[in-house]
C-alpha positions in Angstrom: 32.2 98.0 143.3 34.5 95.4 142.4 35.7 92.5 140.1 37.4 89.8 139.0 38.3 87.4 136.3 40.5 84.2 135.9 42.7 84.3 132.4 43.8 80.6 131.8 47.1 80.6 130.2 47.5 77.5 127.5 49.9 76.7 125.2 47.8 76.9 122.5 44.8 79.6 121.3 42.4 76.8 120.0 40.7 74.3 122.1 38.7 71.9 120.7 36.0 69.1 121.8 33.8 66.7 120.5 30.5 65.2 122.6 27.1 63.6 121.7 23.6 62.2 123.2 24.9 58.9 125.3 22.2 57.6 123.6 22.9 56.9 119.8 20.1 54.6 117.7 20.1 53.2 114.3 17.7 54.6 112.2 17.5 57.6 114.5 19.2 61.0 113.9 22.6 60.6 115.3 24.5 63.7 116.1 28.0 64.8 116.7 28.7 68.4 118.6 32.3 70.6 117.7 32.8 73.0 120.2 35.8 75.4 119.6 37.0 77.8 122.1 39.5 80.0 123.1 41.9 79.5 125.9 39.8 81.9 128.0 36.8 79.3 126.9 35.0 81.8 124.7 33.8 80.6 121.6 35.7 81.4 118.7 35.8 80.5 115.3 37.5 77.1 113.9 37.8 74.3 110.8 39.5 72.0 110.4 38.8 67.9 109.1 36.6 65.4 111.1 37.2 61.8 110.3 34.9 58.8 111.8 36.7 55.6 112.4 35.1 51.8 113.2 36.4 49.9 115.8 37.4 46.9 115.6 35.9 44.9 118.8 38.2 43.3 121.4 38.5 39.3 120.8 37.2 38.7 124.4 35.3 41.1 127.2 38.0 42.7 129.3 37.7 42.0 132.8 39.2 43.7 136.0 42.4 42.8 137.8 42.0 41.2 140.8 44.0 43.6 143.0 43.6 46.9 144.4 40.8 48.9 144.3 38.7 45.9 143.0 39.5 43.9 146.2 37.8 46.4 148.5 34.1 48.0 148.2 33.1 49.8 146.1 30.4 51.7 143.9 29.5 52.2 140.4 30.9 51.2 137.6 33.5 48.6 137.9 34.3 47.0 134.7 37.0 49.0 132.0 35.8 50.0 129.1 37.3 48.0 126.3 40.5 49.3 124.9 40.7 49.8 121.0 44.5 49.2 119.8 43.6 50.3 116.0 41.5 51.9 113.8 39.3 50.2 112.0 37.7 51.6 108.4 37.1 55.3 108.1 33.5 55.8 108.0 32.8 59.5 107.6 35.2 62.2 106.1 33.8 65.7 106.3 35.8 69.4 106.1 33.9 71.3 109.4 33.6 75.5 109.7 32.2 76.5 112.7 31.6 79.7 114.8 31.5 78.5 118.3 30.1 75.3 118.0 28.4 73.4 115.4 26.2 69.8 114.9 27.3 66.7 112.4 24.7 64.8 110.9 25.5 61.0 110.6 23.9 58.2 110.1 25.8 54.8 111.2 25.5 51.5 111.9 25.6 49.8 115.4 28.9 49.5 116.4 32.0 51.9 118.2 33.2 54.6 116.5 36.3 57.1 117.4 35.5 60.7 115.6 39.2 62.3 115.4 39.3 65.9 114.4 42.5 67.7 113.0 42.9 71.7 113.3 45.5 74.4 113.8 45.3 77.7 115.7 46.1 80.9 114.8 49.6 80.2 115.1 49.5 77.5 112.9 49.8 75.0 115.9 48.0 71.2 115.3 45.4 70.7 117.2 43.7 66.9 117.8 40.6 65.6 119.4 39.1 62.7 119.9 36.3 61.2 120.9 35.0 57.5 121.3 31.3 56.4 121.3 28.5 53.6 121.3 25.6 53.3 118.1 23.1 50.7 119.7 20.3 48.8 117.8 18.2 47.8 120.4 16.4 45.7 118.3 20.0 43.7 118.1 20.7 40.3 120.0 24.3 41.0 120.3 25.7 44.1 121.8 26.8 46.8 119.5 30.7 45.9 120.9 32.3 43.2 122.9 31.9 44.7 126.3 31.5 43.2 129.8 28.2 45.0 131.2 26.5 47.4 129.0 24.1 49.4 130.5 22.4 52.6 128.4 19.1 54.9 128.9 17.4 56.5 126.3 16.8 59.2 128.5 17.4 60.1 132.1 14.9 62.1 132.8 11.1 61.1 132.5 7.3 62.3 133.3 4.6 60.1 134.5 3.1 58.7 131.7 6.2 57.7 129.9 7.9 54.8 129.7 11.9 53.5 130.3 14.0 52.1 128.0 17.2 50.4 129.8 19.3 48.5 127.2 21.0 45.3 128.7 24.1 44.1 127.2 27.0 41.6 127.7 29.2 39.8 125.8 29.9 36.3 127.6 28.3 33.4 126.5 26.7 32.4 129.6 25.6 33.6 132.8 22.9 35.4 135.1 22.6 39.2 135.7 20.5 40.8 138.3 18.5 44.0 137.3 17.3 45.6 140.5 15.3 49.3 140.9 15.6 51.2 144.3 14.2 54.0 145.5 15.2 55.6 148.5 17.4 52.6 149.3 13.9 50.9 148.9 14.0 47.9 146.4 10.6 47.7 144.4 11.4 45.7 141.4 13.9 43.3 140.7 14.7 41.3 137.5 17.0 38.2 136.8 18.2 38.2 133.1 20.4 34.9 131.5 22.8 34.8 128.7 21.8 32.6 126.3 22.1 32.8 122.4 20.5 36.2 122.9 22.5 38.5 124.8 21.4 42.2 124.8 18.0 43.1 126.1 15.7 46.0 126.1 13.5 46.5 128.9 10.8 48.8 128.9 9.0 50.2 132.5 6.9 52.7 132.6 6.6 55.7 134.4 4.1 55.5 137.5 3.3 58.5 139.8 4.6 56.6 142.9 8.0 57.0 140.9 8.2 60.9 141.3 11.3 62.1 142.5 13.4 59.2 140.6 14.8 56.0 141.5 18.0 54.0 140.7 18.6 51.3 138.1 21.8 48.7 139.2 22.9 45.5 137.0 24.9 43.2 138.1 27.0 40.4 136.9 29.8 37.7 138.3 31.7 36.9 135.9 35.4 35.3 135.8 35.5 35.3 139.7 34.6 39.5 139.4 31.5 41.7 140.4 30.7 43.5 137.4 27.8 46.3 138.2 26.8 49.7 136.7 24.1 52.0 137.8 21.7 54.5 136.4 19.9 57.3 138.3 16.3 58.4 136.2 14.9 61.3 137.3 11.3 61.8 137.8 10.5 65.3 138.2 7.4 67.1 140.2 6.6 68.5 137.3 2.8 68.9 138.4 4.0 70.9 141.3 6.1 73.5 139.2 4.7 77.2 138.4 5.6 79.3 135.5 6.3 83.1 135.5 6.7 85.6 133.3 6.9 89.5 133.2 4.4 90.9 130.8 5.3 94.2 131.0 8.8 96.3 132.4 11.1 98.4 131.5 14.9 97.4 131.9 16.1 100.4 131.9 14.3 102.9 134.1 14.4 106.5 135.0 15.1 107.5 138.8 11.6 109.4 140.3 9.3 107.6 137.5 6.2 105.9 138.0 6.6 102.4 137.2 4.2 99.6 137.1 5.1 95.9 136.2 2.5 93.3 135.5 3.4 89.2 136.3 1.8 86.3 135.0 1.6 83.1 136.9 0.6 79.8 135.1 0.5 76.2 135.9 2.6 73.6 134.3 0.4 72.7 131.0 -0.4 76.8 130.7 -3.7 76.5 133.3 -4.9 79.5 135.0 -3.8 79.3 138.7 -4.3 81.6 142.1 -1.7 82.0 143.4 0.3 84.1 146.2 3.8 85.7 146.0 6.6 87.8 147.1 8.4 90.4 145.2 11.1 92.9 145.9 13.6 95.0 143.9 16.4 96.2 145.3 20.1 97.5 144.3 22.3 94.6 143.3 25.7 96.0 144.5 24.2 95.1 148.0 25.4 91.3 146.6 28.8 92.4 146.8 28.2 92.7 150.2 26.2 89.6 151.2 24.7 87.8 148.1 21.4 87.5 148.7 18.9 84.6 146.4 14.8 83.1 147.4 15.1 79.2 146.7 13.9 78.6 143.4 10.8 76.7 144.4 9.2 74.6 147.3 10.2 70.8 145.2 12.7 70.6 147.8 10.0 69.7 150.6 8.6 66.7 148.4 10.3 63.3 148.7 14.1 63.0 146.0 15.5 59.4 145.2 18.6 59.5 147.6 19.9 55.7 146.9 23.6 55.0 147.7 24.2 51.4 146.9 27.5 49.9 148.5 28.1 46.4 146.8 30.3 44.1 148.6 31.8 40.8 147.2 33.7 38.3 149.1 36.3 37.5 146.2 39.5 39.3 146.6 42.8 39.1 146.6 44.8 37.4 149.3 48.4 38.3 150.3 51.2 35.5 150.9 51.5 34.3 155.3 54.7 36.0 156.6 57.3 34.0 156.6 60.0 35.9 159.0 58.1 37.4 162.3 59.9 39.8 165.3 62.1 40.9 162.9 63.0 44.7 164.3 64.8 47.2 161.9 66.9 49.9 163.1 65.2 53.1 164.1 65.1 55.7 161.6 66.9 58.7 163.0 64.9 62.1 163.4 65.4 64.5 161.3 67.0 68.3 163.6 64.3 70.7 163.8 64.0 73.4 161.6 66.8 76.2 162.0 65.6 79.3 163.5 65.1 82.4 160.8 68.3 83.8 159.3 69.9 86.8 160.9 68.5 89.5 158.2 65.1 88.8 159.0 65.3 90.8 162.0 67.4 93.5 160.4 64.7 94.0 158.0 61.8 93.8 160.7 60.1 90.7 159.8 59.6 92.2 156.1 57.8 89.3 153.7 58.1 86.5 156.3 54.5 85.0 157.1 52.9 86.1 160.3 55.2 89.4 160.4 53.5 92.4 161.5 53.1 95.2 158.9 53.7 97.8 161.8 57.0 96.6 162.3 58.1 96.3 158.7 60.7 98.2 156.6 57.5 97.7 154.3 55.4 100.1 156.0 58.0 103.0 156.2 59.1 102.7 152.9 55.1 103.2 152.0 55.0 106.1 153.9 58.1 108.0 152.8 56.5 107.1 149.7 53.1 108.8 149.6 54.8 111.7 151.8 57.0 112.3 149.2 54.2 111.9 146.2 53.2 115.5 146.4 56.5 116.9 145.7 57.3 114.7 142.7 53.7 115.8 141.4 54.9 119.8 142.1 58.3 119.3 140.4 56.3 117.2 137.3 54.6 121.0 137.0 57.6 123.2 137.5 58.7 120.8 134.4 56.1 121.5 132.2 57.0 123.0 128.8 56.0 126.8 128.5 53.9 126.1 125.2 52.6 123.1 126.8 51.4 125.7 129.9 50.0 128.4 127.2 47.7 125.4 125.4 46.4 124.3 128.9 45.1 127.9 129.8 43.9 128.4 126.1 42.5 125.4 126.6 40.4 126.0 130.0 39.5 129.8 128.4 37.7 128.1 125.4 35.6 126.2 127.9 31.8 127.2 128.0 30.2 128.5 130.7 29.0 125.6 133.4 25.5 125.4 133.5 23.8 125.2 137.0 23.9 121.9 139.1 21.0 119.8 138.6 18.8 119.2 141.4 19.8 117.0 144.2 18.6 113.4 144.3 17.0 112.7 147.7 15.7 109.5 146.9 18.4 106.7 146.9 16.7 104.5 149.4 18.8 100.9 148.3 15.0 98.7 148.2 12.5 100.2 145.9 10.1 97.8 147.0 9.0 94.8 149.3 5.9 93.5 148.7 4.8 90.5 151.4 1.4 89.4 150.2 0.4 89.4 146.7 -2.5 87.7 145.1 -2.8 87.0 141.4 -6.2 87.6 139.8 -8.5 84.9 138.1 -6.2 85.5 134.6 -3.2 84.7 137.0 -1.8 88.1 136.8 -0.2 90.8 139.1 0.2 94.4 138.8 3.3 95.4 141.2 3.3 99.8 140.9 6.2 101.7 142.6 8.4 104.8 142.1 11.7 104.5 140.8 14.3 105.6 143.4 16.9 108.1 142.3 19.7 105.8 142.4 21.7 105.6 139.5 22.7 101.6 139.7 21.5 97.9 138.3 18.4 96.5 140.6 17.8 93.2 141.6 13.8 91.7 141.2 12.6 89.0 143.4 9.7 87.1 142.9 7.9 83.9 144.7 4.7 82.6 143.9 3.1 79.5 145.8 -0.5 77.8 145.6 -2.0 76.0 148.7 -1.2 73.1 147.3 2.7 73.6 147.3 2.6 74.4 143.3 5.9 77.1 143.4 
């Protein structure tokens, strides 16, 4: 067997960060996360003072440059996010003791907010995080800051039946933005939205069955002479087509040569009885270290997954001054001499430590072997060394010792599968009884199991 592990090295012991839902409401339970972890990112304990700041909103909506990359194509979002120069009125004070991680309640108004946090580690070292985010009211006509393009989901992940919320937001006074829904590169909605006196907007779609496997939200806006877009991908999950399993009955820790049986419930989505058919095998996990070995997780792979990759193009960019000299020709750059050959001492020490040396011919590998040639003599003059009382306590020592009791019985069973099983069927409660003797293998085993309907449920 074998292992490894990575130990980051930091200059401090403490690490700290803040995150939230994207999606904070008025009215709504708003929460802020602390995580605090060590340098080896385990969790670890921490306090220190978190302080909520307003931010003041910029005077107008910051646009793009017109130069590079914004002159070329491109994809995603586009527009910067406003820059916040100061701090604007603190808005929550609160001392914070956590053990890992730990949740702030607050309850704010729409706007931005920076949540600063000030700690030390254990060696008394300061510590600051922060962390800037959007309250929305979506009930609003303004957008909770002066932005560009706002574009926010209250979730991203939604079951037929449901229904989408997409805030729309943007801070110029006038204008036309184009809200368009793909699916597969497909377009099957599209919506034109103005700026007037009312310019944020929440739209609501919901959530048909033709719109499993998700699709793609894209806004877009010209403003100032720039193409201003943002995208959202919503994922609409096969849900229906997902199975449920669960071991009833094991043991984790088993005895080699025992009788075992295990028992497997299979259920449907919304906890319905289901026939089903399966795979199982257990077999010794240190196999892994030789070729990991996994089944896929389920068959939603074989039904269709929104795949849209939008490419906007916009014929606004930036345009470089005509040349005014042409044939100029500039001296040639001389080439640098190649490379000198190895130095001298290389070969004296037989390639040793150069790339692409041979071992065989290396001082390296002599030295090695007068090395463990000459290891059994240092271990026979360590002995001869040994202090006469220390050689008296070593036989009293071995004297004291009880008897040895006879060798337990060899293990003959260490077969490295303890079973395959090809075809099972679940019974009308949805269950499975797998039985099997334990092999003698003292080790950790691996289970497998796949179940499958007819009907693709996995």
């Amino acid at each position: 067997r074998t292992g490894s592990a990575s130990l980051p090295i930091g200059f401090r012991s403490l690490s700290l960060r803040i995150s939230s839902n994207p999606w904070l409401e008025v009215g709504k339970q708003q929460l802020l996360k602390v995580e605090g972890t060590s340098a080896a990112e385990l969790p670890v304990p921490f306090q220190g003072k978190l302080t909520v700041f307003s931010l003041p909103p910029p005077e107008t909506a910051p646009l793009p440059p017109l130069s590079h990359p914004y002159d070329q194509p491109w994809e995603g979002i586009v527009q910067e996010t406003p820059s916040y120069g100061t701090l604007g009125t603190k808005v929550l004070e609160r001392e914070v003791v956590g053990e890992g991680s730990l949740q702030v309640v607050m309850n704010l108004s729409s706007g931005a907010y920076k949540a600063v946090l000030e700690s030390e580690d254990r060696f008394h070292r300061p510590i600051r995080e922060e962390y800037t985010f959007l309250v929305v009211d979506p009930r609003s006509e303004r957008p909770p800051t002066t932005t560009a393009l706002l574009l926010k989901s209250q979730s991203t992940s939604l079951r037929v039946g449901e229904e989408l919320h997409v805030l729309f937001g943007s801070s110029f006074p006038q204008g036309c933005a184009s809200l368009e829904f793909y699916q597969n590169g497909k377009l099957f909605k599209h919506q034109w939205l103005g700026l007037t006196d009312r310019r944020q907007e929440l739209l609501r779609l919901p959530i048909t069955p033709q719109m499993r496997g998700g699709f793609t939200v894209l806004a877009t806006l010209v403003q100032g002479g720039r193409l201003l877009s943002q995208s959202l991908k919503i994922a609409v999950p096969w849900r229906e087509k997902a199975l449920k399993v669960s071991l009833k009955s094991l043991r984790s820790r088993m005895e080699p040569g025992v009788k075992e049986t295990w028992t497997l419930h299979v259920e449907g989505p919304d906890a319905e009885k289901v026939v089903s058919e399966g795979t199982a095998s257990l077999y010794d996990s240190s196999l892994d270290l030789i070729l990991p070995h996994s089944w896929p997780p389920n068959f939603l792979g074989l039904f269709p997954q929104d795949r849209t990759t939008l490419t906007k193009l916009f014929s606004n960019s930036l345009l470089s001054d005509t040349p005014l000299f042409t044939g100029v020709r500039l001296p040639a750059t001389p080439s640098l001499p190649f490379p000198p050959t190895w130095p001298s001492y290389a070969e004296e020490v037989g390639w040793y430590g150069v790339e692409g040396g041979v071992e065989a011919r290396a001082v390296g590998g002599a030295l090695r072997e007068t090395v463990l040639a000459a290891a059994p003599e240092r271990m026979a003059d360590r002995d001869e060394a040994m202090a006469p009382e220390t050689k008296a306590f070593a036989g009293k020592y071995k004297a004291s010792l009880p008897l040895a009791s006879p060798p337990p019985p060899l293990r003959t069973n260490l077969q490295e599968t303890a079973f395959f099983f090809p075809h099972l069927v679940t019974d009308r409660n949805g269950e499975i009884q797998i039985p099997f003797t334990t092999p003698e293998a003292l080790t950790r085993w691996k289970f497998l199991f796949f179940a499958h309907t007819p009907d693709l449920k996995s």
